[in-house]
C-alpha positions as CSV (number, residue, x, y, z in Angstrom):
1,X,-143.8,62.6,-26.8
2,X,-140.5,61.6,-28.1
3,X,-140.1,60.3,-32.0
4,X,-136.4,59.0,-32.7
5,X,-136.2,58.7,-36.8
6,X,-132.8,57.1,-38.3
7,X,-131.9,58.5,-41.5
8,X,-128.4,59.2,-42.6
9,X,-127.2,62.5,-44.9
10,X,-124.6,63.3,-46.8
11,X,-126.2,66.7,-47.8
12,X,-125.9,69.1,-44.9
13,X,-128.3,71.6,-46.6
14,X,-130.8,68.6,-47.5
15,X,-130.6,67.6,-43.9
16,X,-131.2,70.8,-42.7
17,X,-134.4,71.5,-44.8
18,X,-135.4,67.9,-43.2
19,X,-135.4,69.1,-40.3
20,X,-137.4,72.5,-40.8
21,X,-139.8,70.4,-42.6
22,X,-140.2,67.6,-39.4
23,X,-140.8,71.3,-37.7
24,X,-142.7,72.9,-39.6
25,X,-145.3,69.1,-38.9
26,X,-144.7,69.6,-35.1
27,X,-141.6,68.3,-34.4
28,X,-138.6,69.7,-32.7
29,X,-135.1,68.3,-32.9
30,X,-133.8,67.4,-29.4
31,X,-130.5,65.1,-30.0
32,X,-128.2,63.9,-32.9
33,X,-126.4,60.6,-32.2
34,X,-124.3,58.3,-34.6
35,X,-124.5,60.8,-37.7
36,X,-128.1,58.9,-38.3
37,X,-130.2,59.1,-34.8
38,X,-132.6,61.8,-34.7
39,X,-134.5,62.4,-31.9
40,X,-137.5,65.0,-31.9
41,X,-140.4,66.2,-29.3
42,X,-143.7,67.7,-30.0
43,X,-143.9,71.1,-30.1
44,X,-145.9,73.7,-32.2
45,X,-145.9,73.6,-35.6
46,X,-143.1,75.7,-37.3
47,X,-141.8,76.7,-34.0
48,X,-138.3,77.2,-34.5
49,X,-135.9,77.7,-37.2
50,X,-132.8,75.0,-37.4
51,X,-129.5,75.2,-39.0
52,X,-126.3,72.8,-39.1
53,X,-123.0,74.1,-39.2
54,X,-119.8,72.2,-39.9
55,X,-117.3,74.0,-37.6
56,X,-114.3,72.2,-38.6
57,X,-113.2,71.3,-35.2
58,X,-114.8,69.3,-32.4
59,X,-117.8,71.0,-30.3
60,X,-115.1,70.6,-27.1
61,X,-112.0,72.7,-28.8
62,X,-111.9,75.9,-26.5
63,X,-112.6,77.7,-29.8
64,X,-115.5,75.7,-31.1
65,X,-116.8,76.5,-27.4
66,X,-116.6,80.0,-27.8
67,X,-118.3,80.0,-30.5
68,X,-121.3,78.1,-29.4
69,X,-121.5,80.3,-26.3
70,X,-121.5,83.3,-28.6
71,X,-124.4,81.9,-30.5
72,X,-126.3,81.3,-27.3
73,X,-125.3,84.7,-26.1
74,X,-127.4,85.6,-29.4
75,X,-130.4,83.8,-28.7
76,X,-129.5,81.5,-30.6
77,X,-130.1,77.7,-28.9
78,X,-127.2,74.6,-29.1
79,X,-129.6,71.8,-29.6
80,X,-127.2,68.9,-30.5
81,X,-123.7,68.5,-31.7
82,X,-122.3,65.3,-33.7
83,X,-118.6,64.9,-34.4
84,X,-118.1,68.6,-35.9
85,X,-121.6,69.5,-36.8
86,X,-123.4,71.4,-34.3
87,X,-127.4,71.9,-34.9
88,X,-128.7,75.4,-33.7
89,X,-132.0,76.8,-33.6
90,X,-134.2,79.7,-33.0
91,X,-137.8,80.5,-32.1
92,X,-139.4,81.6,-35.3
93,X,-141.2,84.4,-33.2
94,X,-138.0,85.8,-33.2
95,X,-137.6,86.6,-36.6
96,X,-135.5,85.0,-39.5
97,X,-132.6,83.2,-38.7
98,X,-129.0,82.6,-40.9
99,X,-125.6,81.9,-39.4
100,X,-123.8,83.4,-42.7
101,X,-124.6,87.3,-43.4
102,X,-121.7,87.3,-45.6
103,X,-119.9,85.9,-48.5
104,X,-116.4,85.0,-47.0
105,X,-118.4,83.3,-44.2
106,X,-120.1,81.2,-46.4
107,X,-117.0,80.6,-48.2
108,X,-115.3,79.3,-45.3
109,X,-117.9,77.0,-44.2
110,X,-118.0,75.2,-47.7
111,X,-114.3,74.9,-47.8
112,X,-114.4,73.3,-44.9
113,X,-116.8,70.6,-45.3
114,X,-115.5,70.6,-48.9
115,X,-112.2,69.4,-47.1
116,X,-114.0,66.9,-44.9
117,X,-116.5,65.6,-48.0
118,X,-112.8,64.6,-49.9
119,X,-111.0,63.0,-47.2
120,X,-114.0,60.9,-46.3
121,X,-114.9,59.9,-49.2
122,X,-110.9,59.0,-50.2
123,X,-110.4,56.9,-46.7
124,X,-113.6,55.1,-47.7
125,X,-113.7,54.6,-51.2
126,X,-110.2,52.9,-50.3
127,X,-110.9,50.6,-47.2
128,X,-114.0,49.8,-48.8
129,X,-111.9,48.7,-51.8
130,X,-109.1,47.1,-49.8
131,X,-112.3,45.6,-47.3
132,X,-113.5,44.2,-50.9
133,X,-110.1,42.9,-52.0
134,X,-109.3,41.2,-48.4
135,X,-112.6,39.6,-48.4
136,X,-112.4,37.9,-51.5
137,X,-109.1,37.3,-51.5
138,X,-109.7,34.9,-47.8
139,X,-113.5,34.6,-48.9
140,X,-114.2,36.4,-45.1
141,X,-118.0,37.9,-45.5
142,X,-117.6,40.3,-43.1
143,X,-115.2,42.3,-45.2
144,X,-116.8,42.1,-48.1
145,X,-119.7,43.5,-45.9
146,X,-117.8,46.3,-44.7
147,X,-116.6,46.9,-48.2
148,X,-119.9,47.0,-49.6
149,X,-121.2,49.6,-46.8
150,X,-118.0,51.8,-47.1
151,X,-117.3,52.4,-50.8
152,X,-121.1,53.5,-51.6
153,X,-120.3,56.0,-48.1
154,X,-117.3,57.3,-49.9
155,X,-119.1,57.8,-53.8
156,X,-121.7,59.6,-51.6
157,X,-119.1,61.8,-49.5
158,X,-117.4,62.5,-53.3
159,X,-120.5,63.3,-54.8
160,X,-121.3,66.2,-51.8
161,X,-117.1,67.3,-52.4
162,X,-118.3,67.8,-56.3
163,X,-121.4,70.1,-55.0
164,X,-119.7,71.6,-52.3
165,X,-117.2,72.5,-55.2
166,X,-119.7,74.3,-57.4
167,X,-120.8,75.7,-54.3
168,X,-117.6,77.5,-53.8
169,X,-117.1,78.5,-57.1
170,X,-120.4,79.8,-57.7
171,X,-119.9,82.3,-54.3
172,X,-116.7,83.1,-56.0
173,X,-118.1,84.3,-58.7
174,X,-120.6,86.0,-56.6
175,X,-117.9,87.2,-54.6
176,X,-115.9,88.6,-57.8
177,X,-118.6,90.6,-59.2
178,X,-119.3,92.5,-56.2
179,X,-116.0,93.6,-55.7
C-alpha cells in the first residue's frame, strides 16, 4: 500500500534518521518530490538502511551519474533524487551501510551543503524581506505572503549553515589530531 507523508527538512541528518525510523515501522521510501513529498510502501520492518547525500550537482551531470551508477554497482539502490539530494539505500541483511568511510569525505559533503545552506538562506532571507517591503509598501497580500513563507525558509537554511559549520570544524579538529 502506498503512504505519501508531506513534511519539509532543513536538517539532512534529521531527515535521514526520519526516514530509518518510518523503516524501521514498515515503511520503505519509494519517491521524493518538491523537497516535502514523501512517498513510502509497506515493506518489512527495518528492511533497509537509507542515507541522503547532497552531491553538489544535479542527479543528470555526467559526473553525478557516475556516481550513482557506482553506488548501484555496489549494491547500493538509487531510490529517489530531489534537486541535488539523492536518497540511497541498502537491504539491512546486507550489513551496515555509510557513504563516508573517511574524514575528507565527510568534509567535503558538509562544505558543500554548508555552501548551499548560506546561499539559500541569503536569497531568501532577502526576497522574503524585499517580498515584505513590496507588499506593504502597495498593501499586495500576496507578497507579504510570500515574504512571510520565505524569510522563516531562509532563518531555517542559516540556522543548518551555523551547524553545518560546527560540523566542519569539529571533523577538523578530528581531522588535526589524527594527523
Amino acid at each position: 500500500m502506498k503512504h505519501v507523508i508531506w513534511k519539509m527538512f532543513v536538517n539532512h541528518e534529521k531527515e535521514e534518521a526520519w526516514i530509518n525510523g518510518l523503516c524501521s515501522k514498515g515503511l520503505a521510501l519509494t519517491d521524493v518530490s518538491l523537497g516535502c513529498r514523501f512517498t513510502f510502501e509497506d515493506c518489512e520492518p527495518g528492511a533497509y538502511h537509507y542515507r541522503t547525500e547532497f552531491l553538489g550537482k544535479f542527479p543528470r551531470n555526467p559526473e553525478s551519474r557516475k556516481y550513482i551508477q557506482f553506488m548501484e554497482d555496489n549494491g547500493v539502490e538509487h531510490v529517489a533524487s530531489f534537486e541535488m539530494w539523492v536518497y540511497f539505500r541498502k537491504k539491512a541483511s546486507d550489513g551496515p551501510f555509510d557513504i563516508y568511510s573517511d574524514l575528507d569525505s565527510r568534509l567535503l559533503h558538509n562544505r558543500r551543503i554548508a555552501v548551499f545552506m548560506l546561499l539559500g538562506g541569503l536569497v531568501n532571507a532577502i526576497f522574503g524581506s524585499i517580498n515584505i517591503y513590496i507588499g506593504v509598501e502597495k498593501t499586495s497580500i500576496f507578497n507579504i505572503i510570500i515574504g512571510f513563507i520565505a524569510v522563516p525558509v531562509g532563518i531555517g537554511c542559516l540556522a543548518t549553515w551555523i551547524k553545518v559549520r560546527k560540523k566542519i570544524n569539529a571533523l577538523k579538529r578530528e581531522k588535526t589530531l589524527r594527523e
